[in-house]
N, C-alpha and C positions, 0 to 999 in steps of 0.2 A: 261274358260278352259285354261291351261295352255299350252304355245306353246312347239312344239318339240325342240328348244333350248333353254328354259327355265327348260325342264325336264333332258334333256342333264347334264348340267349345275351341278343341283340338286344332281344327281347320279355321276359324276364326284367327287363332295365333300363329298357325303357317303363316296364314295369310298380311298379317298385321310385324310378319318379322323383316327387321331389315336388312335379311340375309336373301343370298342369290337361293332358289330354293325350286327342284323341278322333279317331276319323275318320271321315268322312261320306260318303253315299252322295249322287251328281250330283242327288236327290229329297231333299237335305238332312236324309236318316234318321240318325240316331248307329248305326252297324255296331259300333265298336268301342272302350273306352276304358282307362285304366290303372285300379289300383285307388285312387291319391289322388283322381281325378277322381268315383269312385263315392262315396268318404266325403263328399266337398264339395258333391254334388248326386244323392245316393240312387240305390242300388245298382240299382234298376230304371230305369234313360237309358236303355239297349241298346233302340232301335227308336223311339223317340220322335223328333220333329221338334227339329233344334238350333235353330231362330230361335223356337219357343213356350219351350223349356226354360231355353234362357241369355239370350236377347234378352225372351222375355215379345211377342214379334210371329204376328201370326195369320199372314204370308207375310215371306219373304223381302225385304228393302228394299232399293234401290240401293247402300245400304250396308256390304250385309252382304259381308263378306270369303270367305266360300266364294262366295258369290253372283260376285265378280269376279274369282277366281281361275278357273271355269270359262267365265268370260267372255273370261278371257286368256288363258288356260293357261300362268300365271306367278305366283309367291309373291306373294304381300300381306300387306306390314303394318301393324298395324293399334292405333291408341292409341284409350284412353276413359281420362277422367279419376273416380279414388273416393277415397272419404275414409277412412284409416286412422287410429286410434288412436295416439299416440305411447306407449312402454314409457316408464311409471314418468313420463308425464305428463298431465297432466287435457285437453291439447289434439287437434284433431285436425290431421295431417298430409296433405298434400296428393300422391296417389300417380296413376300411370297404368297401368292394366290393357295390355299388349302384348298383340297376336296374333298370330302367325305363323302363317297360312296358305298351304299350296303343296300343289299336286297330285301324285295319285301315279296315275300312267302305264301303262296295259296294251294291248300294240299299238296305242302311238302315239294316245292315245284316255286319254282322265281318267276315271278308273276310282272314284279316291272323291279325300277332299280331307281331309290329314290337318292338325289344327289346334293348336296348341303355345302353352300363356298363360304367362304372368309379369309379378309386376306391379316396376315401378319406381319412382324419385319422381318427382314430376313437373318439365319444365322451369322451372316458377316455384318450387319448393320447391329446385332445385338451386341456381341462382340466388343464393335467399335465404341456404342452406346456403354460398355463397363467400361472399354481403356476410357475413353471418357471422363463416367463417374469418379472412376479410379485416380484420375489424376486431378482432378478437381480435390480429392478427401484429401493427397496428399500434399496438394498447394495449398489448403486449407491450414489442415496441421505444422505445414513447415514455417508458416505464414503468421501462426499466432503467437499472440506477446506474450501469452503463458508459455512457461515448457513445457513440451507434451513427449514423456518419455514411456512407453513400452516394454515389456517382458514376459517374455513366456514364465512356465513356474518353475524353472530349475534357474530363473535372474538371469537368463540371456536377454541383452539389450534386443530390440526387434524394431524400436522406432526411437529418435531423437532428433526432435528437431531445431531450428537455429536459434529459440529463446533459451533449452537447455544447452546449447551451447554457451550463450554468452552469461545464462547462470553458474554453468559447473566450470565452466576453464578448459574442455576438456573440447576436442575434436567430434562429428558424428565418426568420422575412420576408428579412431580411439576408443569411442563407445562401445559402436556396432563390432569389431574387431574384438578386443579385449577384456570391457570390462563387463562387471556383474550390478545389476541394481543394488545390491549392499554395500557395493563400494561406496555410495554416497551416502551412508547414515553412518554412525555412531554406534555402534554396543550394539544392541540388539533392538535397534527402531524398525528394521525393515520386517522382523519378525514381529514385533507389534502391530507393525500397521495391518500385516495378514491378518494379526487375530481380528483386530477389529473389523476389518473387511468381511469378514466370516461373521460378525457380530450379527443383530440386529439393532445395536446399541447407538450406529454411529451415522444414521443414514438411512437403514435397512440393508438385507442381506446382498453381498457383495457393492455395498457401495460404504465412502466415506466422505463426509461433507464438510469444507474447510475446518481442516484439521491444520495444526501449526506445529510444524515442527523444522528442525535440522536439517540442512545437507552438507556437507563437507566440501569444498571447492577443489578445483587441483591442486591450488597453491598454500592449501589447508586452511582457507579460511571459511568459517562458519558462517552460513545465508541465513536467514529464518525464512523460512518458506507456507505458505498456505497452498494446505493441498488437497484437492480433491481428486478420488480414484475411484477406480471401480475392478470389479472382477471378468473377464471376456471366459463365456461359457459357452460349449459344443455340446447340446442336450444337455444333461447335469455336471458335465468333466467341463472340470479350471482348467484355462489352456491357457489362459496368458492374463496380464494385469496391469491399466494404463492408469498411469497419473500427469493431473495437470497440476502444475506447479510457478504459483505465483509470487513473485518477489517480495517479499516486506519490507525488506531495508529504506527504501523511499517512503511508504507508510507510515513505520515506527518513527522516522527521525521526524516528519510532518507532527505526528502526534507525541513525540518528545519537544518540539518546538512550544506548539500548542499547551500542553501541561504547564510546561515553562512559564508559559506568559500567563497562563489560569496563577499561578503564585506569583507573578509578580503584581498580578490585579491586585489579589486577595492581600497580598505583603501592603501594597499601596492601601487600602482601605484601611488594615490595620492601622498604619502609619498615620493615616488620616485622624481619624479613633481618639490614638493615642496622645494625637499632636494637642486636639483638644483639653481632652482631659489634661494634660501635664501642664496646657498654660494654666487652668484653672489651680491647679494645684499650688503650681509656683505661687502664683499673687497671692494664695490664702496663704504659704508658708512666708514671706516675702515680709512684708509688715511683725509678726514677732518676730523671726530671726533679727531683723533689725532692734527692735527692742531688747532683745535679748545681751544683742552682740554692747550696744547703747551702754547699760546698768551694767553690765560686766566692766566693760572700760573703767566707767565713773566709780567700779568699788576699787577697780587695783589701781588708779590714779587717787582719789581722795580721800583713802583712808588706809592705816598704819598696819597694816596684816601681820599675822604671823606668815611664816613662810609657807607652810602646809596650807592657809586657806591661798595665800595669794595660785601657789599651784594646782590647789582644785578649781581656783577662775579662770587661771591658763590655761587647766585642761577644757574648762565649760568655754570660753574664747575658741579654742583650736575648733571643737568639735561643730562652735556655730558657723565660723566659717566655711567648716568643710561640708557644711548642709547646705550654705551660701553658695559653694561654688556649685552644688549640683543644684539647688534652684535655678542657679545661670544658665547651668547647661539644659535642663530642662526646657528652658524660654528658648533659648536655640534651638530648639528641639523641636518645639512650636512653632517658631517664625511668625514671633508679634511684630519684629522690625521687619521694615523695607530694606533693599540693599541694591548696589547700583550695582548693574552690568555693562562693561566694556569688553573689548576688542584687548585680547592677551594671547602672549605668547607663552603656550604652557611648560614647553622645556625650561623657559628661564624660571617659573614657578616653581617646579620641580627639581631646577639646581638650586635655586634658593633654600628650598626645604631642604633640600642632603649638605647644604654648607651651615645649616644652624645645628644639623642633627650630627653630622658625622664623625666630630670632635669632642663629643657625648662619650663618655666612660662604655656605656653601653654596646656600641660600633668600632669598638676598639680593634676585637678579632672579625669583624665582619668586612669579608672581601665585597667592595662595588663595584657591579657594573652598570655604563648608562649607554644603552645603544638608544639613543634620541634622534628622528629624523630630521635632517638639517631642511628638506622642504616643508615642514610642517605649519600650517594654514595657522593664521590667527583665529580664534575659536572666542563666541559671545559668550565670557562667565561672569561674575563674579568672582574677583580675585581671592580676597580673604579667606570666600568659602573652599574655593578650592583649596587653598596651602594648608585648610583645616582637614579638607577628605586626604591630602596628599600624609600630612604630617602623623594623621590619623592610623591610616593603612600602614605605615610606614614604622612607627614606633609598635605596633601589633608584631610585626614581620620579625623586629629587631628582638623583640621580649620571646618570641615565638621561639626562635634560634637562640633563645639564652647567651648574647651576644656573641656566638661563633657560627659563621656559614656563610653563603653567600647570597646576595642580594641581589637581584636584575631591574632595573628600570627599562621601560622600552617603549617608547612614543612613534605612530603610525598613522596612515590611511588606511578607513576600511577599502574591503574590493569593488566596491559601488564608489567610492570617493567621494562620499556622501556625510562620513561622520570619522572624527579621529580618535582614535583607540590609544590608552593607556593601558602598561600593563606592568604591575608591579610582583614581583615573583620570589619567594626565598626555600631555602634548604632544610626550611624547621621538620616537625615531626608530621605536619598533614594535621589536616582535619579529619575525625570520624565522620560517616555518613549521618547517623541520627544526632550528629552538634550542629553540622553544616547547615542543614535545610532549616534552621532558628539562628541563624548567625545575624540577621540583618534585625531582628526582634525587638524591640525596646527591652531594657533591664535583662536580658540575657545575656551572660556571663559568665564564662570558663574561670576567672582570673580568684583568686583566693579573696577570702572578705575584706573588703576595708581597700580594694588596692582596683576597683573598677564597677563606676554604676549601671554597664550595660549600655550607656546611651552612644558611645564612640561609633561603633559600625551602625546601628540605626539613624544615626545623625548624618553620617555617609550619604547610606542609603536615600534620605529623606534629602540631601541637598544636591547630587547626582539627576533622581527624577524631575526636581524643581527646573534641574538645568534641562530638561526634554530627554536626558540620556538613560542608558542603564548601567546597571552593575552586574556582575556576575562573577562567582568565584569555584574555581576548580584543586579540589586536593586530594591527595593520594599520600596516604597513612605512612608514613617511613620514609614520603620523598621530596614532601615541600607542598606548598601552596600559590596559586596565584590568581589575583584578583585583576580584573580586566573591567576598567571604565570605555562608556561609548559615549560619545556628546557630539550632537548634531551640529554642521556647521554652522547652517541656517538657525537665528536665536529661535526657540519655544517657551515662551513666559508660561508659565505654570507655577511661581510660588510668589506671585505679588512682587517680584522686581522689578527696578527702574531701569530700562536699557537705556547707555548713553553713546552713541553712535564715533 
């Protein structure tokens, strides 16, 4: 038995419930009802007939749900369809009134019949509410810049939408129709990636969290893609397996750009570094090679040698020199002097350099080409230096191709029309990758001993950025190399030159 503040209690939260709530006498009288049900349908029910009050019926109809709960002596429920308002819209909503009716029992005998509403929405408005959702998930997905591709686990396609189109090449018809999610990896990726899905390794189990890998396009070329997936499970059974798949290729070439200019900093600071130190160097060698070269002179001019010494000062002469000339180049190197910048036309600079070079033993078997643009802008250099980076590049190229091959010159606007682009190109053997990324270096050097100090392409290098511009060079092992200068129309002083207008 149930104590008196237990029943208390009970009746309290009839009472305090915000459901329609009443109970009826087997004469279908309302005995008893909560207080929301009195505000909803006026405080005097208590004794009135419930099929005249809520139904609006002069008697009872086969329909009525107390009516066949005393007919059964078992709960009935009971729908009617009404039309609700929607919040914060001009429409109306399609809702069903419940009723739970069941009897309540004294000696075995239906003593009254207590009845419980609430309304829901209706079967057709739930319905409408998934087509709805449903089409929102796949406006969503069709809609994202990821690719978001689907499959069950035997790799039937099930969803693709229009970013894995314009990743794979491939049609949704094409997908969905024909292929298999393996069709888009490599050897045996798409079986990797299950394992790892299955891991707890990579995410947690059934998932995988930007992971980088492969896909294969239609027209065979290779995406790099980040991807994350996951596993679609029906109680513990894999039933299907969705990945999102984001493009790299804009990324990596961002952060190939970005690396790029991290070493041309770092190349620059070197330079800087370096530039230093070699002036200091030059001047402290500078004063005895002179003295050197001085007392050499003055023994093979003022006194009667034997032959053998006169030829060991010939040889101590050659050798000062030739420390001479790389002190020079060094101080070039450094940029103690000013130098005056004008308004030049670089094709004629660069036919200049192929008409002093190319009657040179060297250029003998060497075919030239010059595709020089005849609009090409007058550009703020320094002349001299340039026919030094030209003559520079140029004589590399020729030694490069052991005087047989071919040679390209080729003068431009970049696509901005902002800066014009040289670009000198030949048939030699390429650069290796770990020579090339130390080619612009001070004292780095391919060339055999005695026959190159290193400062030639770093001196390039170092008179190029003076000019605001850069350098950059591209080779491939077996097929040739080429080097591409950029120099800004507009003048950038950056190495203490004189611009003269």
């Amino acid at each position: 038995m149930r104590s008196e503040i237990e029943k208390e209690y009970l009746l309290k939260a009839v009472d305090a419930s915000n459901r329609i709530f009443f109970i009826i006498s087997p004469d279908f009288q309302i005995l008893a009802t909560n207080r929301y049900t009195k505000e909803k349908h006026g405080f005097n029910i208590v004794g009135k007939k419930c099929h005249q009050l809520l139904c609006e019926w002069e008697s009872p109809g086969e329909n009525c749900p107390a009516k066949q709960v005393l007919k059964s002596d078992r709960p009935v429920l009971s729908e009617r369809p009404i039309l609700r308002e929607k919040e914060n819209t001009l429409s109306n909503q399609k809702w069903s009134t419940c009723r739970y009716s069941y009897p309540i029992f004294s000696e075995d005998k239906i003593d009254a019949v207590a009845v419980l509403e609430f309304d829901t929405p209706s079967r057709e408005e739930m319905e409408e509410d998934l087509r709805r959702a449903n089409s929102l998930l796949k406006n969503l997905i069709l809609s994202s810049v990821d690719g978001v591709i689907a499959a069950d686990m035997t790799g039937k396609i099930l969803i693709f939408n229009d970013a894995a189109v314009e990743i794979s090449g491939y049609s949704a018809k094409e997908a969905l129709d024909s292929l298999d999610i393996r069709d888009f990896y490599q050897g045996d990726t798409a079986r990797d990636i299950m394992r790892r899905l299955r891991s707890d390794d990579y995410g947690g189990k059934g998932k995988l969290k930007s992971f980088q890998v492969d896909v294969i396009k239609k027209n065979g070329d290779i995406i790099p893609i980040r991807l994350n997936a996951s596993i679609v499970y029906k109680g513990d059974k894999e039933v299907a397996s969705i990945g999102f798949f984001h493009d790299l290729r804009e990324e990596l070439r961002i952060k190939g750009e970005l690396e790029k200019t991290q070493i041309q900093l770092l190349q620059a600071e070197k330079m800087s570094s370096l530039g230093k130190l070699s002036a200091g160097v030059a001047h402290q060698l500078n004063n005895p090679l002179g003295g050197i070269t001085l007392y050499t002179k003055f023994l093979l001019e003022d006194y009667d040698l034997e032959q053998s010494a006169k030829d060991d000062l010939n040889r101590i002469l050659q050798e000062a020199e030739r420390c001479r000339d790389t002190v020079k180049e060094l101080l070039e190197f450094a940029r103690q002097t000013s130098h005056l910048v004008k308004l030049h036309n670089l094709n004629e600079a660069i036919s200049r350099t192929m008409f002093l070079l190319e009657n040179q033993t060297l250029f003998q078997n060497i075919s030239i080409e010059k595709k020089l643009s005849e609009s090409l802008p007058l550009v703020h250099v320094d002349i001299q230096q340039m026919n030094h980076v030209f003559m520079n590049i140029i004589l590399n190229a020729a030694q490069a191709m052991d005087g047989k091959g071919h040679l390209r010159l080729s003068t431009g606007l970049s696509e901005d029309g902002n800066k014009v682009i040289i670009e000198i190109s030949d048939t030699g053997p390429g650069i290796p990758d770990h020579v090339i990324k130390h080619i612009f270096e001070p004292f780095f050097t391919t060339k055999e001993e005695g026959k190159g100090t290193g400062l030639g392409l770093s001196m390039v290098y170092s008179i190029v950025q003076d000019h605001g511009g850069v350098i950059t060079v591209k080779s491939c092992v077996g097929e040739g190399t080429t080097f591409r200068i950029e120099l800004p129309l507009e003048y950038q002083n950056r190495g203490g030159t004189e611009c003269e207008e």
